[in-house]
KEMARTI-269995 format. One record per residue (C-alpha): residue number from 1; residue in three letters; x, y negated, z. Coordinates in nm, 2 decimals. Each point is the difference from the previous one (the first is absolute). Layout:
- resi | resn | xx | yy | zz
- NUM | Ala | X | Y | Z
...
END
This chain:
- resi | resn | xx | yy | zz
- 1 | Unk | -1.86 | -2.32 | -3.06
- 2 | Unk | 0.12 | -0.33 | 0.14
- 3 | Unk | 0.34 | 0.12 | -0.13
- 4 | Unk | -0.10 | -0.05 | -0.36
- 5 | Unk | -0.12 | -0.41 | 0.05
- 6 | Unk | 0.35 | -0.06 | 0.16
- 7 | Unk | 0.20 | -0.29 | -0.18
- 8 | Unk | 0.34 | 0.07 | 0.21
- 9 | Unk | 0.16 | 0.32 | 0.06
- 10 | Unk | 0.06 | -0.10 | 0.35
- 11 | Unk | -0.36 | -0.01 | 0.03
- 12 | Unk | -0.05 | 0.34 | -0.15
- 13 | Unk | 0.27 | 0.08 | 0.25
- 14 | Unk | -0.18 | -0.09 | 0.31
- 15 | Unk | -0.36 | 0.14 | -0.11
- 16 | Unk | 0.19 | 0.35 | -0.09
- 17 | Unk | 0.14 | -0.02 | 0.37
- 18 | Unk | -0.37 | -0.03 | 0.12
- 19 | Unk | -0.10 | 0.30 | -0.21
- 20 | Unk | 0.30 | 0.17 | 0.13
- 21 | Unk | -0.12 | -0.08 | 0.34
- 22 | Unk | -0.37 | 0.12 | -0.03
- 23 | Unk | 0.10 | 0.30 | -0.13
- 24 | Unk | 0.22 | 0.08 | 0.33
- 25 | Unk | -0.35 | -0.09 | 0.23
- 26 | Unk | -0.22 | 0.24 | -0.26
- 27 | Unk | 0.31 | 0.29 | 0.01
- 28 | Unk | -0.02 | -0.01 | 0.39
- 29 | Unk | -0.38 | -0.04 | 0.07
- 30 | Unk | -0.11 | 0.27 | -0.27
- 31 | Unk | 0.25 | 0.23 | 0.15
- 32 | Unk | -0.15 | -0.04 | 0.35
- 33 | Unk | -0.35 | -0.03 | -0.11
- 34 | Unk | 0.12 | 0.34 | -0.20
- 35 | Unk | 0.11 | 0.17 | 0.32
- 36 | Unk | -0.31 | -0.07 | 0.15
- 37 | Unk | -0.25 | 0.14 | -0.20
- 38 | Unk | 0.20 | 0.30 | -0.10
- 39 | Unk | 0.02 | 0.34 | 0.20
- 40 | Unk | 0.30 | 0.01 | 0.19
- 41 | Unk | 0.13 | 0.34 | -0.10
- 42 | Unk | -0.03 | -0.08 | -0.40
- 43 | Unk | 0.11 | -0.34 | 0.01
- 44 | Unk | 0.37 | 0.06 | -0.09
- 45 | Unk | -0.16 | 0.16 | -0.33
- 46 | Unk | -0.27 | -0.30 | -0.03
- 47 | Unk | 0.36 | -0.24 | 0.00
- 48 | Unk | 0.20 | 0.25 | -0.25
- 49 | Unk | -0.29 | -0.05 | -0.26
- 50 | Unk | -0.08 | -0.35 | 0.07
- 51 | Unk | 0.41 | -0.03 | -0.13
- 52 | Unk | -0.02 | 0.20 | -0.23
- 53 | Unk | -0.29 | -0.23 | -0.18
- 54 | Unk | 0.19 | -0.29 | 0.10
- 55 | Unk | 0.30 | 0.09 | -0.19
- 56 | Unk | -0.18 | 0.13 | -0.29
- 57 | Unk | -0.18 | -0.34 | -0.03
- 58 | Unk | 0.32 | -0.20 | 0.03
- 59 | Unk | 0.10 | 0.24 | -0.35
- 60 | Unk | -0.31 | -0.05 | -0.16
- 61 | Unk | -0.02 | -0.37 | 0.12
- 62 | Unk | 0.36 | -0.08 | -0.13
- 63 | Unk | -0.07 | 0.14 | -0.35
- 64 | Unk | -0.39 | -0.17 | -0.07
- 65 | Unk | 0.17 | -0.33 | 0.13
- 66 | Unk | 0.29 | 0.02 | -0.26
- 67 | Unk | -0.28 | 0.07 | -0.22
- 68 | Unk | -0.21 | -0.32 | 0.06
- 69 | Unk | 0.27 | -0.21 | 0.03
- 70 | Unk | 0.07 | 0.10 | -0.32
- 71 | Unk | -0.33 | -0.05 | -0.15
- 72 | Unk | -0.10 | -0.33 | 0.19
- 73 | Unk | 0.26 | -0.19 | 0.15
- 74 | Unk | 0.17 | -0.01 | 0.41
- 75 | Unk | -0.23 | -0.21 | 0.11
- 76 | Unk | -0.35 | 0.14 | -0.13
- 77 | Unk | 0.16 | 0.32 | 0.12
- 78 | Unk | 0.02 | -0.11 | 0.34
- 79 | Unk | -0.35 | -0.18 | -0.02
- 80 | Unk | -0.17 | 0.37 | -0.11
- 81 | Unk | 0.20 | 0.16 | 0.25
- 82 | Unk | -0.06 | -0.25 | 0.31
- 83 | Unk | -0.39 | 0.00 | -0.11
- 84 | Unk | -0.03 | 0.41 | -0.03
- 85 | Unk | 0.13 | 0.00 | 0.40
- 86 | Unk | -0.24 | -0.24 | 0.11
- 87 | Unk | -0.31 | 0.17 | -0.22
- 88 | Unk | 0.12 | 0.33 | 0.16
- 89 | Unk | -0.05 | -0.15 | 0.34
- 90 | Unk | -0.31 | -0.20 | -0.05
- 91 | Unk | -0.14 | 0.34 | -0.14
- 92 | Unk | 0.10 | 0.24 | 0.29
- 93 | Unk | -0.08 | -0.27 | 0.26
- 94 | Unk | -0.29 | 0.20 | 0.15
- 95 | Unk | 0.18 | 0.29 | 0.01
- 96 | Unk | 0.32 | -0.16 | 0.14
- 97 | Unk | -0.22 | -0.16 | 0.27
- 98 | Unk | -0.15 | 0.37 | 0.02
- 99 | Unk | 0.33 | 0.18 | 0.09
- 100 | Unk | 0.12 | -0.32 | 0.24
- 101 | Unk | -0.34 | 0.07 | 0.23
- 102 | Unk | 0.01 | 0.37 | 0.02
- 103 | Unk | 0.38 | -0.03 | 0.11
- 104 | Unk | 0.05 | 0.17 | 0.37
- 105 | Unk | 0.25 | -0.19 | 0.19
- 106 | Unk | 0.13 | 0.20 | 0.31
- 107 | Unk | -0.02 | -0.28 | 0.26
- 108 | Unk | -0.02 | 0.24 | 0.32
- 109 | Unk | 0.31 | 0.22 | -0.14
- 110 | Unk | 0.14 | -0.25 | -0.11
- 111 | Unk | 0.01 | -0.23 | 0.34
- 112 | Unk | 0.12 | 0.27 | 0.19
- 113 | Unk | 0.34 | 0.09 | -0.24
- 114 | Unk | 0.08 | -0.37 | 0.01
- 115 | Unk | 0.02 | 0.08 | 0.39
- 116 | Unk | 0.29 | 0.23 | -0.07
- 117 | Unk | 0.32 | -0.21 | 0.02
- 118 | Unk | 0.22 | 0.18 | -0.30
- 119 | Unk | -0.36 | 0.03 | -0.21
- 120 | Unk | -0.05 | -0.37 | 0.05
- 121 | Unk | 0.23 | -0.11 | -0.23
- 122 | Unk | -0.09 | 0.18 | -0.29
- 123 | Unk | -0.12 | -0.19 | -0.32
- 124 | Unk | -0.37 | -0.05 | 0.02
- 125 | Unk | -0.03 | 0.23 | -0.27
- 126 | Unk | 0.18 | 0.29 | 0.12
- 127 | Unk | -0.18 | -0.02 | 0.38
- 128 | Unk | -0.35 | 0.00 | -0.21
- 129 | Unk | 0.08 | 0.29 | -0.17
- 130 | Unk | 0.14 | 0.16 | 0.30
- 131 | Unk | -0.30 | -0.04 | 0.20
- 132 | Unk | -0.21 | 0.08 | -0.32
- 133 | Unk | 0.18 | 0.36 | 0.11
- 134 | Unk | -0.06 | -0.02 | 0.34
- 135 | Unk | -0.27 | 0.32 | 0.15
- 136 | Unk | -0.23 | -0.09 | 0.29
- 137 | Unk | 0.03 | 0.26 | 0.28
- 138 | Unk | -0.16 | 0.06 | 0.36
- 139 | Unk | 0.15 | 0.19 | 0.29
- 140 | Unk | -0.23 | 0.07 | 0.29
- 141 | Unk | 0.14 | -0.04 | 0.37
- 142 | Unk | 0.25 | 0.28 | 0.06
- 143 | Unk | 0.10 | 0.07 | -0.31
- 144 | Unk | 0.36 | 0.07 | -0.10
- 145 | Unk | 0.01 | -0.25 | -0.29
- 146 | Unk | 0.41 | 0.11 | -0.12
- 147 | Unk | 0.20 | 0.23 | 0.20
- 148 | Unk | 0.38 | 0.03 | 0.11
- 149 | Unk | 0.19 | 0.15 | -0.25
- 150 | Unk | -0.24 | 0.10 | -0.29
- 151 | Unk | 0.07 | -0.14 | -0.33
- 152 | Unk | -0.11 | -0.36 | -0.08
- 153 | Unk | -0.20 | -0.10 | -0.30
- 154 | Unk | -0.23 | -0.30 | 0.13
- 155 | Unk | 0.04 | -0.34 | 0.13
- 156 | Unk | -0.27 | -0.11 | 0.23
- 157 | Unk | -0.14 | -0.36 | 0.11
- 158 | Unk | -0.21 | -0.04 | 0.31
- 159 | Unk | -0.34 | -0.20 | -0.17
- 160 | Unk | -0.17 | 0.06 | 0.40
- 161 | Unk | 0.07 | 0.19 | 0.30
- 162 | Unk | 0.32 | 0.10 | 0.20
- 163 | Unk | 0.24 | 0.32 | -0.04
- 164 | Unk | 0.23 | 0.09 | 0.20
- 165 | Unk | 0.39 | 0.09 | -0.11
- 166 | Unk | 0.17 | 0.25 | 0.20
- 167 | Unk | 0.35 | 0.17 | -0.10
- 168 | Unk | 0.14 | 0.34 | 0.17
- 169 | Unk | -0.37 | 0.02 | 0.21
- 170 | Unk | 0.11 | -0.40 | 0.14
- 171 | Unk | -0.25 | -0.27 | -0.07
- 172 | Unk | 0.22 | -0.27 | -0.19
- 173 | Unk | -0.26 | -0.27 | -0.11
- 174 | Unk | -0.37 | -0.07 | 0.00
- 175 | Unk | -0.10 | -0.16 | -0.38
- 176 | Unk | -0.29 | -0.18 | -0.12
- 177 | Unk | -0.19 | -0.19 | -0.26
- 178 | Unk | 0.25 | -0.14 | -0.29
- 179 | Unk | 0.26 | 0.27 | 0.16
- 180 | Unk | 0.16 | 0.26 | -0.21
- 181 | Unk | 0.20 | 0.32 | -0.01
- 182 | Unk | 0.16 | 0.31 | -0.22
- 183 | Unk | 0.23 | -0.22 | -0.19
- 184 | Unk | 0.31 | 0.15 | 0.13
- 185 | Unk | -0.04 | 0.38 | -0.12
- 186 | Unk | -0.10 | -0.16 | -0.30
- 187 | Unk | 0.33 | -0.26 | -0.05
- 188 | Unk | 0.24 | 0.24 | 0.18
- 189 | Unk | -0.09 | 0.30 | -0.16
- 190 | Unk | -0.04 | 0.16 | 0.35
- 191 | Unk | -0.30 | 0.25 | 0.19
- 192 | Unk | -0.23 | -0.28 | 0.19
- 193 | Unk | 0.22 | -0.13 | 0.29
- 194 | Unk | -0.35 | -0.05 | 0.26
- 195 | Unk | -0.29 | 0.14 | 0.06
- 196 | Unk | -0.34 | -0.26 | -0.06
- 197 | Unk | -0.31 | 0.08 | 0.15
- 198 | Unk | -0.29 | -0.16 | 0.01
- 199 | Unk | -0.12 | -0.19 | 0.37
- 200 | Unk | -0.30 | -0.10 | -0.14
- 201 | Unk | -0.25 | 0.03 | -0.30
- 202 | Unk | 0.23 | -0.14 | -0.25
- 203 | Unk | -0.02 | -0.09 | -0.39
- 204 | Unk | 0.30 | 0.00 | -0.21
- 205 | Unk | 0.09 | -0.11 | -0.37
- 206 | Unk | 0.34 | 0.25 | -0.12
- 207 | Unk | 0.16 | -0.01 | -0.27
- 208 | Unk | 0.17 | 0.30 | -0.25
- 209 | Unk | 0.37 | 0.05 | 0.02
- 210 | Unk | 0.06 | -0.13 | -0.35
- 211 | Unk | -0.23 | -0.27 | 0.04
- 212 | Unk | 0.20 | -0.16 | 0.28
- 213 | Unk | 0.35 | 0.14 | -0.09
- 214 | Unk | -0.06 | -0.18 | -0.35
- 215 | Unk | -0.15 | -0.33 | 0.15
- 216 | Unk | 0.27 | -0.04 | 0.27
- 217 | Unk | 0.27 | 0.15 | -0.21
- 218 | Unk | -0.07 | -0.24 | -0.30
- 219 | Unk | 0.08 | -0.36 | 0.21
- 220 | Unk | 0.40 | -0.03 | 0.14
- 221 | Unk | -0.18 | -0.22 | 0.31
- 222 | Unk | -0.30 | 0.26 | 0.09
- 223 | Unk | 0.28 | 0.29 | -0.03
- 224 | Unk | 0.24 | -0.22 | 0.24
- 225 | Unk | -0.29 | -0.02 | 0.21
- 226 | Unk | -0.17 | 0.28 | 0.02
- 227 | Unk | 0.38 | 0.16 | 0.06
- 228 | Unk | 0.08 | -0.23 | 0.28
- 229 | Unk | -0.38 | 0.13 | 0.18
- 230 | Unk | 0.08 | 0.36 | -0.05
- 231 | Unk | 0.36 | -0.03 | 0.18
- 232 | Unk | -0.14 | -0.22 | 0.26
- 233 | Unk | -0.32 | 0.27 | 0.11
- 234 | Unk | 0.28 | 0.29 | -0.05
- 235 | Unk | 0.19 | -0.16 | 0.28
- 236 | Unk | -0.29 | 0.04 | 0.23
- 237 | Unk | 0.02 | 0.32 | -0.01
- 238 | Unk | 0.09 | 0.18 | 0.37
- 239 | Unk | 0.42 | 0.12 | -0.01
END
């Protein structure tokens, strides 16, 4: 709207740079406010429709405001356009506000990933939506949490408790809260290289195979990471 009352175009320059850059913040903070309301396992599908709309407006958009600028003139165009956003908000405040509060931000899952070096430096986006994924699991004392040699198809983080890592029947390591394991079968493409049980009562968050393939897989410096973990724990392993 403040477009149409400009008397230079450098000013019409700077105040379209301003739009420009409130659109980024509103493109990024509905799209995690989006992943946090929606179910996990549908919300690839809520993100297909949502573009899907998007592009469908930007059709119909381009053709009604070819339409009014040819009726009224640019800048009454631009004043009916700026003015129809801001009604639009002012209408759907409440329900805006509505959505914000009944958000669910993963704080617990989400303190414990950023304890794992190569899931650290994932974009905050991607680590929310990753521990958005994450399962909550117990293991009494005793319990053979992953075996030598079966097939991998979770990665596990230590939320409290101690397990104990042992390799050919030979106890290897003792791991705790904010510790982790199962990444290498899942990296390497290889049966579980230990044997984790658990010392004590123990709870666990884990994540899917896609889930963390897809997450680590995605970012060059969680890959180069995560890589350089796996290759250091397979050298520990007894000749």
């Amino acid at each position: 709207m403040a477009v149409a009352s400009a008397s230079h175009v450098l000013v019409a320059a700077v105040l379209l740079g301003c739009a420009g850059v409130g659109r980024t913040v509103m493109d990024v903070s509905g799209r995690i406010l989006l992943q946090r309301v929606v179910f996990y396992d549908v919300l690839t599908r809520v993100f297909g429709v949502l573009e899907g709309l998007r592009m469908a407006a930007l059709g119909i958009g381009s053709i009604l405001a070819s339409a009014l600028v040819a009726a009224l003139d640019a800048r009454l165009t631009f004043i009916c356009v700026g003015a129809a956003l801001a009604s639009f908000v002012l209408l759907n405040w409440r329900r805006l506000q509505g959505v914000d509060e009944a958000a669910v931000i993963p704080g617990a899952e989400l303190d414990l990933l950023r304890g794992v070096p190569f899931l650290s430096v994932l974009p905050p986006s991607a680590l929310e939506l990753l521990a958005q994924a994450a399962v909550p699991m117990t293991a009494a004392a005793g319990k053979v949490i992953i075996r030598q040699g079966e097939p991998g198809d979770r990665f596990y983080v230590v939320a409290s408790g101690r397990v104990g890592v042992a390799i050919d029947g030979k106890r290897v390591a003792t791991e705790g809260p904010c510790d982790y394991f199962g990444e290498i079968a899942l990296l390497e493409h290889i049966p579980r290289t230990a044997t984790v049980t658990a010392q004590t009562d123990v709870e666990l968050w884990t994540l899917d195979r896609d889930s963390f393939i897809e997450a680590v897989t995605g970012h060059p410096a969680s890959t180069e990471r995560a890589r350089g973990v796996s290759q250091q724990r397979l050298r520990r392993r007894p000749r």
